[in-house]
C-alpha angles and dihedrals in degrees: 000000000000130000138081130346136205127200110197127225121267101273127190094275090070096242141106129218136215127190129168126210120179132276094257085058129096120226108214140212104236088197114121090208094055105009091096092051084047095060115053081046093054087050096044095058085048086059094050097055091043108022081185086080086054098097090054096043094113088045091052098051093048095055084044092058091040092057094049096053093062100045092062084042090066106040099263120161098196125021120181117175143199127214101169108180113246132180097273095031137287134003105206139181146158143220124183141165115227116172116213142176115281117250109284102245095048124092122215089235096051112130085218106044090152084074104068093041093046103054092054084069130069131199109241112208114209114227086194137047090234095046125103118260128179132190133211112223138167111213135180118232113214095229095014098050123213117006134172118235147202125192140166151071119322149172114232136167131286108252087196088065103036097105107039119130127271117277093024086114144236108010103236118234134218129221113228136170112235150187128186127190116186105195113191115230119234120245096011141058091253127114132207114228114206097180119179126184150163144179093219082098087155084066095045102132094056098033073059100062107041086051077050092063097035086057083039088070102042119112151168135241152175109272078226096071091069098061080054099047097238 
């Protein structure tokens, strides 16, 4: 896959990441205080290189920062999108690495550290066609090792509506079409998220695949590598 590529900061873990989107993606500042700046700079050079993507540029921007915002929201480290221009709009997705604390009961030495991951999750069967589903997986990344994963179609909520007052009613809820991979960390009980959706669930098989190759390129690395510029 070629495209851009993106080497993450030294974290308390003591380890770096890498992951690599492709080159139609847009690698986005997380930070509340520029990421709105960022934005609309990361999809201005795009328009320069395909002026077709001109007449969505405000639409574009919008989802970017959108995207970006939720990805500080909930704790990520590292957020790309896509906004591909279809007949009737914009095909978007995500992908973002979050790091998190291991599962209580794991240790980081544990010669099986995929158990533990993998009973907090369950499958989900859909009864229609048109129901969510989800599966329960353990892959093995070809530069990140073994890894648990979710996948599947699911309901979430709204982030639209995740801070509206009390008493405004049912909070709504988005279908999206999703894949998690939970990477344990060597050496500590932490784990690394790449977590990758859209809501072009119509589309779910090949939104799946290509998910599948972004988490293919992630991996881990001494913190140390970066001083050395490995």
């Amino acid at each position: 896959m070629s495209g851009a590529g993106s080497d993450g900061p030294r974290l308390d873990t003591g380890y770096g990441y890498a992951l690599t989107v492709p080159g139609s993606w847009f690698e986005v500042d997380v930070r509340p205080a520029t990421r709105a700046a960022s934005a609309a700079e990361l999809v201005n050079r795009r328009i320069t290189d395909l002026p077709e993507l001109r007449e969505r540029r405000a639409d574009i921007v919008r989802i970017v920062r959108k995207q970006a915002a939720a990805a500080w929201d909930a704790g990520a480290v590292y957020c790309a999108v896509m906004a591909e221009p279809v007949a009737d709009g914009l095909l978007p997705a995500c992908a973002t690495v979050s790091f998190l604390p291991g599962p209580a009961d794991a240790r980081s030495d544990a010669d099986d550290r995929l158990a533990p991951l993998l009973s907090t999750f369950r499958t989900r069967t859909a009864k229609r066609d048109d129901d969510p589903w989800t599966e329960v997986a353990t892959v093995d990344l070809p530069h990140a090792g073994a890894a648990a994963r979710t996948y599947g179609v699911e309901d979430v909520e709204d982030p639209d509506h995740a801070d509206r007052p009390a008493g405004a009613g049912p909070v709504r809820s988005v279908r999206v079409v999703t894949m998690q991979t939970f990477v344990p960390v060597p050496d500590v009980n932490r784990v690394a998220l790449v977590s990758c959706s859209s809501p072009a669930v119509e589309v779910a098989p090949a939104l799946l695949d290509v998910f599948d190759a972004i988490t293919g390129t992630f991996r881990l690395f001494p913190a140390a590598d970066l001083v050395k510029g490995v």
